[in-house]
DRENPABA-298573 format. One line per field, with one value per residue (C-alpha): residue number from 0; residue in one letter; chain; x, y, z. Coordinates in nm, 3 decimals. Layout:
resi <- NUM,...
resn <- A,...
chain <- A,...
X <- X,...
Y <- Y,...
Z <- Z,...
***
This chain:
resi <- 0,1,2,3,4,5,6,7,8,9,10,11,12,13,14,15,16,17,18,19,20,21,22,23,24,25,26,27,28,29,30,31,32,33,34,35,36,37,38,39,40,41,42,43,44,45,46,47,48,49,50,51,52,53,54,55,56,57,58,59,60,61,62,63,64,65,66,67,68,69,70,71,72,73,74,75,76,77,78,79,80,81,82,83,84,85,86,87,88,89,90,91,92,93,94,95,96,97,98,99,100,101,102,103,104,105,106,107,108,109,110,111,112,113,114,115,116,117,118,119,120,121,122,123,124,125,126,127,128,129,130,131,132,133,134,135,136,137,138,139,140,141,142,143,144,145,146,147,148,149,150,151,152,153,154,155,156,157,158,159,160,161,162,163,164,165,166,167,168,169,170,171,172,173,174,175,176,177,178,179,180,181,182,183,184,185,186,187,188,189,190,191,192,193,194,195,196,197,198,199,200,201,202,203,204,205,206,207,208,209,210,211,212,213,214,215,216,217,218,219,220,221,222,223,224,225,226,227,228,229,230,231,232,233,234,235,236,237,238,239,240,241,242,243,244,245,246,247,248,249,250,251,252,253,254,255,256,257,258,259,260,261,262,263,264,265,266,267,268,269,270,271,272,273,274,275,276,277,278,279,280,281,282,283,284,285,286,287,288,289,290,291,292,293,294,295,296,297,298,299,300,301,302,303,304,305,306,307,308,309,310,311,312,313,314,315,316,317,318,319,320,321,322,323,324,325,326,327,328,329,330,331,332,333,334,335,336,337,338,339,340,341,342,343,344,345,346,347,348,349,350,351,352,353,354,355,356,357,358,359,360,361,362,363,364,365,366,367,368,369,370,371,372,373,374,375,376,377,378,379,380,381,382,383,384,385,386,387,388,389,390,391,392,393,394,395,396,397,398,399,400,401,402,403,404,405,406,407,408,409,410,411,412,413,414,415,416,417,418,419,420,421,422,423,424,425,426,427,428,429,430,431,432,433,434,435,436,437,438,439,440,441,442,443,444,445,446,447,448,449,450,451,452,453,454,455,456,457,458,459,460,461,462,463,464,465,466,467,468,469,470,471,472,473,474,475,476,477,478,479,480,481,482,483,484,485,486,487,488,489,490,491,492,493
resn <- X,X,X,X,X,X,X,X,X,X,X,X,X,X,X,X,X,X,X,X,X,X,X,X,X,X,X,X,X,X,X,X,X,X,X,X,X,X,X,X,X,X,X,X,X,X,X,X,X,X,X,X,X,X,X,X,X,X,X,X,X,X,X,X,X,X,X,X,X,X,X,X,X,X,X,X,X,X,X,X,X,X,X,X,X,X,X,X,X,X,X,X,X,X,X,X,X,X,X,X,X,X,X,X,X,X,X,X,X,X,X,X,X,X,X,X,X,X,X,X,X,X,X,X,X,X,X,X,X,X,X,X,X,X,X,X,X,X,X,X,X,X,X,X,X,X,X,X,X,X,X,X,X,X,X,X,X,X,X,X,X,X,X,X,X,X,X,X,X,X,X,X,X,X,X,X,X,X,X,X,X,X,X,X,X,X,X,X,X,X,X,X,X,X,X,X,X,X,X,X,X,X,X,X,X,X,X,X,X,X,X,X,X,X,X,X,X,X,X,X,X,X,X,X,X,X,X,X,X,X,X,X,X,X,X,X,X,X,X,X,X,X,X,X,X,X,X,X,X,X,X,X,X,X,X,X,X,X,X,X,X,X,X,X,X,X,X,X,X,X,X,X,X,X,X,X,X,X,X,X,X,X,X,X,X,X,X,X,X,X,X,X,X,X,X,X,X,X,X,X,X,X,X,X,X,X,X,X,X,X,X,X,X,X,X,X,X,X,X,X,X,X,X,X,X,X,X,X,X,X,X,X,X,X,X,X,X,X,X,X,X,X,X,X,X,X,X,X,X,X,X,X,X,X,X,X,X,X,X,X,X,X,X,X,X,X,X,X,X,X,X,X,X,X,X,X,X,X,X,X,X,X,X,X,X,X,X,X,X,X,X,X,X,X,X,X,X,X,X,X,X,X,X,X,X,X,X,X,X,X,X,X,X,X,X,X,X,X,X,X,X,X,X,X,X,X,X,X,X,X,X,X,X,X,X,X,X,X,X,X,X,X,X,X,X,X,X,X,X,X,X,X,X,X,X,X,X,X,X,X,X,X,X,X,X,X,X,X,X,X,X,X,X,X,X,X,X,X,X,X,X,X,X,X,X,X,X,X,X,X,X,X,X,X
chain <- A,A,A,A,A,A,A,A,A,A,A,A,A,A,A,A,A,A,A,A,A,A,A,A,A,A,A,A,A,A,A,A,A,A,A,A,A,A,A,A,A,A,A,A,A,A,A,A,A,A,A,A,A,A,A,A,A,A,A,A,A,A,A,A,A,A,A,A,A,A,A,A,A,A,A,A,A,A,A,A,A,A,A,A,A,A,A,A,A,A,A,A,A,A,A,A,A,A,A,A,A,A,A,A,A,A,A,A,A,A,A,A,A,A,A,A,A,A,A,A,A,A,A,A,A,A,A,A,A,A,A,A,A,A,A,A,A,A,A,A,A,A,A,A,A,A,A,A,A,A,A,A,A,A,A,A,A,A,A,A,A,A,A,A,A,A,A,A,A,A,A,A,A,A,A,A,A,A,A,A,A,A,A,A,A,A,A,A,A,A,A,A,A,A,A,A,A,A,A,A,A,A,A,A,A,A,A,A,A,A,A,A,A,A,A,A,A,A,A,A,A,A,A,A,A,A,A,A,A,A,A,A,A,A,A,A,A,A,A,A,A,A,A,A,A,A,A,A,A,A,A,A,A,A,A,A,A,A,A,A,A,A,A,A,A,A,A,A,A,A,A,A,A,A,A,A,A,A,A,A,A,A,A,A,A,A,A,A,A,A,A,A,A,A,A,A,A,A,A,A,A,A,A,A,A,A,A,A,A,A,A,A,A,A,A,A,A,A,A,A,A,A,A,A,A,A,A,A,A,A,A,A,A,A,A,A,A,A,A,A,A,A,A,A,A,A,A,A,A,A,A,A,A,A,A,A,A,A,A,A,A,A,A,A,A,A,A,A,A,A,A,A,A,A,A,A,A,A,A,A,A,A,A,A,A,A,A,A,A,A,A,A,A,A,A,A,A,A,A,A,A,A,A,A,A,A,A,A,A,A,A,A,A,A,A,A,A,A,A,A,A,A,A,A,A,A,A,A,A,A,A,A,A,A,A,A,A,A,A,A,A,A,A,A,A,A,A,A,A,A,A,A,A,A,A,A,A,A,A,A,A,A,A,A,A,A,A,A,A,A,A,A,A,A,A,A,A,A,A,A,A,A,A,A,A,A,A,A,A,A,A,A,A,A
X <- 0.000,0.110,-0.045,0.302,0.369,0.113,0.284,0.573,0.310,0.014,0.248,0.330,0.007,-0.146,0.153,0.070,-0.289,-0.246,0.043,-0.221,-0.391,-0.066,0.088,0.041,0.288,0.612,0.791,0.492,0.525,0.893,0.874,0.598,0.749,1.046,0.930,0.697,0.990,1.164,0.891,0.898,1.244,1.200,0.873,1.054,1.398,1.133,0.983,1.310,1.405,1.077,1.177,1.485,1.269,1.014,1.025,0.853,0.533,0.206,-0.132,-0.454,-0.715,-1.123,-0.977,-0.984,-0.702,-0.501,-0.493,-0.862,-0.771,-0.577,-0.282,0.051,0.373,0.736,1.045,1.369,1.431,1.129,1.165,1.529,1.469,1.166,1.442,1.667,1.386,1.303,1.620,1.732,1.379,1.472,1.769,1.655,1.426,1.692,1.809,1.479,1.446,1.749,1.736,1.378,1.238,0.918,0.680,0.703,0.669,0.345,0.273,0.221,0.589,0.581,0.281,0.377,0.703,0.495,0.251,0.526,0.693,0.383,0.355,0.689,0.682,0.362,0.487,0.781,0.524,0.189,0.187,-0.068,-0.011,-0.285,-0.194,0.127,-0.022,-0.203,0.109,0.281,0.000,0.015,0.408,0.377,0.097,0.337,0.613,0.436,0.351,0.687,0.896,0.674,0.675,0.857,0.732,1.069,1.036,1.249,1.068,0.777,0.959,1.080,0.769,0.595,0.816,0.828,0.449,0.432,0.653,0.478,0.116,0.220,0.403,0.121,-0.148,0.078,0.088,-0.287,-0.302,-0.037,-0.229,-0.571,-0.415,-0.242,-0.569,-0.748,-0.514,-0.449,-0.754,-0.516,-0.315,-0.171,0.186,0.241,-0.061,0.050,0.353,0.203,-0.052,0.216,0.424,0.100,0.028,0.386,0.514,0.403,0.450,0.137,0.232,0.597,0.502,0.296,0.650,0.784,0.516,0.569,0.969,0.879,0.651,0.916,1.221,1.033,1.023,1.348,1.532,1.620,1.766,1.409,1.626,1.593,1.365,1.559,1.849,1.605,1.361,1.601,1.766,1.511,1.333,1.499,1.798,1.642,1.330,1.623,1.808,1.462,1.364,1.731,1.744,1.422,1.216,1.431,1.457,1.103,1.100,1.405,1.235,0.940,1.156,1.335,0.996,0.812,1.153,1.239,0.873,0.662,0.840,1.132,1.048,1.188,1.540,1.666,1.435,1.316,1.654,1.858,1.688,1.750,2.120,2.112,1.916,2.204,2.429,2.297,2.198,2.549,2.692,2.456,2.488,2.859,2.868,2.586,2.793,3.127,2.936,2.790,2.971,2.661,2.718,2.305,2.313,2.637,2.451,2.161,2.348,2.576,2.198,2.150,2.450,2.360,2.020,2.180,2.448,2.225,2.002,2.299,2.241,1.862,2.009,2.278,2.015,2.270,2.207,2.538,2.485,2.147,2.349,2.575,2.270,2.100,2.419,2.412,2.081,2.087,2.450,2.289,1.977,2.237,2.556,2.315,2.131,2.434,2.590,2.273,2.313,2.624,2.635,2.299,2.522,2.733,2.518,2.399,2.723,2.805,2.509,2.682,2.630,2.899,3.216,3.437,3.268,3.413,3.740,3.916,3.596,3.789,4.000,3.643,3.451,3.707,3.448,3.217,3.473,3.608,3.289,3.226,3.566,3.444,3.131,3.300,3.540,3.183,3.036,3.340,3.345,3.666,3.707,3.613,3.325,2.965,2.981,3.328,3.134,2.834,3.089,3.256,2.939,2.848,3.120,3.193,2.814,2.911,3.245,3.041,2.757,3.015,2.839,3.190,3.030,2.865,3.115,3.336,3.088,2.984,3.351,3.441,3.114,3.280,3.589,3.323,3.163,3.522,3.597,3.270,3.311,3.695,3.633,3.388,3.617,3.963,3.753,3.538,3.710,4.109,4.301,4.282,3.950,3.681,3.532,3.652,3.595,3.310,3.134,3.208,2.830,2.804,2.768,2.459,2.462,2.153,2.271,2.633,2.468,2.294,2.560,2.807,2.565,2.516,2.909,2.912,2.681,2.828,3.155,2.954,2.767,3.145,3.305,2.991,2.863,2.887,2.632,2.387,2.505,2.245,1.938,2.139,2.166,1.768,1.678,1.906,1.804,1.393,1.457,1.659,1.391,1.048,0.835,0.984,0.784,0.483,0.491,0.416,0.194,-0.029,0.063,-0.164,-0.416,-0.348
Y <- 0.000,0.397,0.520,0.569,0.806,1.118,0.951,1.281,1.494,1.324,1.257,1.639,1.753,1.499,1.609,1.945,1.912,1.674,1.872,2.173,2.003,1.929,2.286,2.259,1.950,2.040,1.682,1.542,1.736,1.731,1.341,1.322,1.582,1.379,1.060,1.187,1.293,1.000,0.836,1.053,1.026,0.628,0.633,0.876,0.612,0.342,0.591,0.631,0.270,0.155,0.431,0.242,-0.110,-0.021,0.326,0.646,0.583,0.732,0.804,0.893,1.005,0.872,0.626,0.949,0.880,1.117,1.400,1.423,1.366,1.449,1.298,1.297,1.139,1.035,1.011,1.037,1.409,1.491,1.187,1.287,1.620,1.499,1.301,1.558,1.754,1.534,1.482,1.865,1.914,1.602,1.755,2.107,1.983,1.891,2.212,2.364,2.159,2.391,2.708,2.803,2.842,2.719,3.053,2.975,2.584,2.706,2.903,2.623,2.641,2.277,2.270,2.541,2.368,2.042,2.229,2.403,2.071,1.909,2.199,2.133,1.798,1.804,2.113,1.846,1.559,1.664,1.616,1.882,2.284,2.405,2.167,2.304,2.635,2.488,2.332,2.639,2.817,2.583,2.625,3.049,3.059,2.863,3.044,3.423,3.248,3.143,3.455,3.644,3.453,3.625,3.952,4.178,4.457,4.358,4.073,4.245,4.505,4.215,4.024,4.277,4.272,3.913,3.859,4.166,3.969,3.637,3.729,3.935,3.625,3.398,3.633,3.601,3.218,3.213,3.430,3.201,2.930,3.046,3.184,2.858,2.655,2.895,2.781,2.417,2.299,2.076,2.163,1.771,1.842,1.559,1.649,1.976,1.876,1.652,1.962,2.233,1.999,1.962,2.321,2.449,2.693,2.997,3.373,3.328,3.022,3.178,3.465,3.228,3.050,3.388,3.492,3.156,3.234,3.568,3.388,3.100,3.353,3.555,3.256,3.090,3.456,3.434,3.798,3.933,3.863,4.215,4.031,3.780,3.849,4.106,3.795,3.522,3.712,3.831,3.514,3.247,3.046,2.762,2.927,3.078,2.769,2.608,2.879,2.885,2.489,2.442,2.753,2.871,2.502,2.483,2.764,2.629,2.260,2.442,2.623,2.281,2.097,2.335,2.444,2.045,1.896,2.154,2.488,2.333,2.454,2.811,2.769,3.041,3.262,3.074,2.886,3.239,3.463,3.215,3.164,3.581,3.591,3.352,3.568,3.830,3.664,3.528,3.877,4.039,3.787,3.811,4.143,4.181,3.903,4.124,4.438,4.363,4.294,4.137,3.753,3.745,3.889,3.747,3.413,3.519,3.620,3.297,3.127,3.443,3.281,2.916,3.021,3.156,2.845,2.615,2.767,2.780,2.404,2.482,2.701,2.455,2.228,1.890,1.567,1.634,1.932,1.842,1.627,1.906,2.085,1.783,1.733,2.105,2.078,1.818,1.950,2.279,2.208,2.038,2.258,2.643,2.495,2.426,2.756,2.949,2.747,2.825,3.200,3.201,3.030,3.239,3.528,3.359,3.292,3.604,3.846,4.019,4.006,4.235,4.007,4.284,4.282,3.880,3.745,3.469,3.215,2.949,2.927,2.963,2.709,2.513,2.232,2.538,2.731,2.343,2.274,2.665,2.587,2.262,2.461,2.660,2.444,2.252,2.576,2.653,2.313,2.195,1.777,1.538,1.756,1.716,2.057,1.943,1.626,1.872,2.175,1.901,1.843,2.156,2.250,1.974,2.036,2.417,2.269,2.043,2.314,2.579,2.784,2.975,3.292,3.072,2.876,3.153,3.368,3.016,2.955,3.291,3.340,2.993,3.293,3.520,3.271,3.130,3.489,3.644,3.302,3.332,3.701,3.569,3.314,3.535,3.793,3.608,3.277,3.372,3.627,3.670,3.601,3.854,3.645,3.596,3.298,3.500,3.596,3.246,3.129,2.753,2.574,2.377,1.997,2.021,2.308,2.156,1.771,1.925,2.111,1.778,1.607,1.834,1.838,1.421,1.405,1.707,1.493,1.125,1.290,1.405,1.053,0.825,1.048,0.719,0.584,0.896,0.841,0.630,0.815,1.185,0.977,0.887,1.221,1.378,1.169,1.211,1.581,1.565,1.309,1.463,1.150,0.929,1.102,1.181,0.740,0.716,0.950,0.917,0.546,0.580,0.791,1.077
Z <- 0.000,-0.097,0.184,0.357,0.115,0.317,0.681,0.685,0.652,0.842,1.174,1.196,1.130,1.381,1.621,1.685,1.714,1.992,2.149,2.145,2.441,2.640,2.678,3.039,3.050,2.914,2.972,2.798,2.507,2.474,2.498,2.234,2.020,2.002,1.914,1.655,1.443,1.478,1.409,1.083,0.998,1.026,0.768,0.561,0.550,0.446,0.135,0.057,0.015,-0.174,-0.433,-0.498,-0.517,-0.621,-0.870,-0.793,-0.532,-0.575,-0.361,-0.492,-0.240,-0.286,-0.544,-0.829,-1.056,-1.183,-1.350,-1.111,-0.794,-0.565,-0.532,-0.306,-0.501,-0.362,-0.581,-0.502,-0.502,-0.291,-0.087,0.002,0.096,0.373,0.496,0.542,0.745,0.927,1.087,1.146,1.326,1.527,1.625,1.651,1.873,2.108,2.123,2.173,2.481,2.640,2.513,2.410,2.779,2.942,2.832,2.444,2.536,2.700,2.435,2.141,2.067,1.966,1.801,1.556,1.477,1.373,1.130,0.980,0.907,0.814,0.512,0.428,0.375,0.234,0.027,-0.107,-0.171,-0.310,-0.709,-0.760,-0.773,-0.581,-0.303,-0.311,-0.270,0.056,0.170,0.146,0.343,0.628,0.612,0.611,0.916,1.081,1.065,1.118,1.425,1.537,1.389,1.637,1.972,2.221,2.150,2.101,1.943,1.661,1.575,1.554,1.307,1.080,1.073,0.903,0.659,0.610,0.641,0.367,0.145,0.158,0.126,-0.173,-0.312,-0.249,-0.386,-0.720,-0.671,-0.663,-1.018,-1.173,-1.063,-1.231,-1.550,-1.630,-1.500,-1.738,-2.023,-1.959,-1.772,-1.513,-1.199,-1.195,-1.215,-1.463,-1.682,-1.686,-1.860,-2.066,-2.184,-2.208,-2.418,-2.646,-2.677,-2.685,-2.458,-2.631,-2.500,-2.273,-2.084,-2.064,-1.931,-1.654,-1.615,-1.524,-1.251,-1.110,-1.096,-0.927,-0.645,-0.585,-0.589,-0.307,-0.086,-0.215,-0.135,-0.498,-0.616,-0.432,-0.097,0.107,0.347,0.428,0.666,0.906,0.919,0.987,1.252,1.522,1.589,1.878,1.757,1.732,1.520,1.293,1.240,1.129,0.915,0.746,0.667,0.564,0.447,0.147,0.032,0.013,-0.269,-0.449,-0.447,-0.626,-0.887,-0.944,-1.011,-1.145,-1.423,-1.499,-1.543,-1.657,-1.794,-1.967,-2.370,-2.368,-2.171,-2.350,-2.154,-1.879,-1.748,-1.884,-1.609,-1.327,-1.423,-1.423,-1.085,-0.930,-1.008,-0.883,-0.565,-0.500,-0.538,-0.352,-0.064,-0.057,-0.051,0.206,0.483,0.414,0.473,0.809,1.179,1.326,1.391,1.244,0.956,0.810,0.909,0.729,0.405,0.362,0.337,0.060,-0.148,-0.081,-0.258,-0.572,-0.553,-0.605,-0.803,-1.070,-1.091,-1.203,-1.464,-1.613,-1.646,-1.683,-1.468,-1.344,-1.234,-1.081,-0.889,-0.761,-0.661,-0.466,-0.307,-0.193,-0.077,0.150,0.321,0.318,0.508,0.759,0.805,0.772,1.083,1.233,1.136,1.304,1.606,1.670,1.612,1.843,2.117,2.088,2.170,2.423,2.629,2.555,2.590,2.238,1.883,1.699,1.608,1.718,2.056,2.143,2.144,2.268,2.297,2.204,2.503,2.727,2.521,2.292,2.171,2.010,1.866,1.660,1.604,1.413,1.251,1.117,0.988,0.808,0.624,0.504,0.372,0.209,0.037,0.166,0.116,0.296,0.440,0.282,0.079,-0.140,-0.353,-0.472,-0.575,-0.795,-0.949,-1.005,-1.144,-1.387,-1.534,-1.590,-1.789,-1.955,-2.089,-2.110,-1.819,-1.704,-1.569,-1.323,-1.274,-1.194,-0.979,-0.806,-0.696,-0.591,-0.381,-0.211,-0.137,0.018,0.256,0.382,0.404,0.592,0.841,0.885,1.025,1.280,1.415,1.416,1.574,1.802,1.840,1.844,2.055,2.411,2.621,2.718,2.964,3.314,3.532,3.707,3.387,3.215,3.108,3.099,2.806,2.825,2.699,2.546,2.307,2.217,2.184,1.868,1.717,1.807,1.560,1.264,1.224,1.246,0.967,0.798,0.799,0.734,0.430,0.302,0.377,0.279,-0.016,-0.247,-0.008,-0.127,-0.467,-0.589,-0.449,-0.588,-0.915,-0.947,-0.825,-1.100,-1.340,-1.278,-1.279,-1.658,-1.763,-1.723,-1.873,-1.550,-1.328,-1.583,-1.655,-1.293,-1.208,-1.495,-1.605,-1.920,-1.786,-2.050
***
């Protein structure tokens, strides 16, 4: 039975609506909470492996078959990325359970983090567009909920922004959605490939294409970035280390499905403004972590150049390269949560947040400052860490389609990041201490256990990656090769 397929989404959703009732009983819900995304992560390892058995696994709900009803659909791309979330929540969790504080876990904390999961896994499986829409709803009240709990004033200031941003986005999601409805009569992602490649791709459904890039580069940070580093910044650690693994992936997983299955005629255009856009992004998000001295926001802008990194994949369009950019994703979602962790421990042991105001932490707390060195080695993509085997990739598809300019820009925004993350750790990290023994904060276990485990499978990705190899290889290859996923979705139902 399929029905497996809805479980990473269903156990969230279910999750938080029971935890609703236990906010009085914080060891109840943290014990719950915990188990349900194991639970997850276990259900998602099983998807996974069918996949490989079995081919790509689909759901249809009421018995409608496609293009109909609606339906929820696991391959390997989508499949790996639930994984992946399902894990960092698992161990974000963890670190919730030390750092958050009893008034938020009163306060539906834990609830909130399950229904934003649940959107983002559903957001990753569901095989129609308007239930992607939906997903992405459930994902965005989520988070206006979470980027606001606690109340500071500049949360409050930055969550009008980002609310702003994404009901403007999804209001242009919803138009997209009716005009190409209005054109195509489906919103089955498969049948809409199957129609647009019956119709062509003429200036009307390519200028559809384009609002959708608009909507999906507002939530993937994508050149339309200015909300970004404000928004990522005010909310709790943990709440910014969730929202910078998992919220900009959710975007650049739509731009990837949406740019492979269904808008893949008119590359010149199409694929030509998102290799432009990633540029653009990775300049802009270099130049925005060198500009600022505020542990945050140079945080905030290495996940700015991440976004435009692999989005360069998207516009190479090779399996190699597809490759490079799965690779990416997956060590991305992992080492930027780590990376946030860290600099919010930081701030925490040290009550500051300008780089030039620390020194010396290192010598106070020697197992944070390795574990922020290890970090950024990763981002940078030095071997055997998880980020080296999906630069290779990348870069061998731009030789191969004779992409240099973002080849070049890719590889020198890899300059920036080492550079932005080398100037946190000579300043903060090296030198002589700040801290005496009197003012020395502990280090709580609970906060360093998560980080410890982030850099283990930051490392085990980068040592093992020919274990991933032949999931990265059917994801790559479903993405080059639209009719694999349109064969079993629709399986003759055309």
């Amino acid at each position: 039975m399929n029905n497996i397929i809805v479980m990473p989404m269903i156990i969230p959703l279910l999750t938080g609506i029971i935890l609703i009732f236990l906010r009085s009983y914080t060891k109840t819900q943290r014990v719950f909470s915990i188990l349900s995304s194991i639970a997850t992560v276990v259900v998602s390892l099983v998807i996974l492996n069918r996949i490989q058995h079995e081919g790509i696994l689909r759901l249809d709900f009421g018995g409608w078959l496609p293009p109909y009803g609606i339906l929820f659909v696991a391959d390997s791309f989508s499949t790996l990325l639930v994984v992946t979330t399902s894990i960092v929540t698992s161990i974000l969790l963890i670190y919730a359970f030390s750092s958050i504080g009893k008034q938020h876990e009163h306060m539906f904390f834990y609830p909130f983090i399950f229904f934003l999961v649940a959107g983002v896994n559903g957001s990753f499986l569901t095989g129609d567009l308007f239930n992607m829409f939906v997903c992405f709803e459930v994902m965005l009240l989520s988070s206006y909920v979470l980027i606001t709990m606690g109340g500071r004033k500049i949360q409050l200031v930055e969550s009008i922004k980002y609310v702003t941003i994404n009901v403007l986005s999804s209001w242009f999601f919803l138009i997209g959605i009716a005009y190409l409805y209005g054109t195509v009569g489906t919103l089955n992602m498969a049948h809409l490939s199957v129609r647009v490649a019956e119709v062509g791709q003429g200036p009307l459904l390519t200028v559809i294409s384009l609002m959708f890039l608009i909507v999906f580069s507002l939530k993937a940070g994508l050149l339309l970035y200015f909300w970004l580093p404000g928004s990522y910044s005010a909310p709790p650690t943990v709440v910014a280390a969730l929202f910078g693994a998992l919220l900009t992936k959710v975007g650049i997983y739509a731009m990837f499905r949406i740019f492979t299955l269904i808008f893949y005629h008119e590359t010149v255009i199409t694929h030509t403004v998102i290799g432009i856009m990633a540029i653009l992004t990775m300049i802009g998000g270099s130049i925005g972590a060198l500009a600022h001295n505020d542990i945050r926001q140079i945080v905030s802008y290495n996940v700015v150049i991440a976004v435009g990194f692999i989005l360069a994949g998207l516009a190479i369009s090779s399996e190699v390269a597809f490759q490079g950019a799965i690779y990416y994703l997956i060590h991305d979602m992992i080492v930027k949560a780590l990376l946030f962790l860290i600099a919010g421990t930081m701030i925490y042991l040290t009550g500051k947040a300008k780089i030039q105001e620390m020194s010396g932490l290192i010598r106070n707390y020697p197992m944070l400052g390795w574990l922020f060195f290890i970090t950024m080695l990763s981002l940078t993509g030095i071997p055997p860490l998880s980020g080296f085997i999906s630069k290779v990739y990348l870069g061998q598809g731009a030789i191969e389609t004779g992409s240099y300019l973002l080849l070049a820009v890719a590889f020198i925004s890899g300059i920036f990041v080492l550079y932005s993350l080398l100037r946190i750790f000579l300043n903060s990290f090296w030198g002589e201490t700040i801290i005496s023994e009197d003012d020395d904060v502990p280090l709580k276990k609970g906060m360093l256990v998560p980080c410890v485990l982030f850099a283990i499978m930051t490392v085990a990705i980068g040592v093992g990656a020919e274990g991933l190899a032949p999931y990265v290889s059917d994801a790559a290859r479903t993405l080059m090769n639209p009719e694999i996923y349109i064969d079993a979705v629709l399986q003759g139902n055309r």
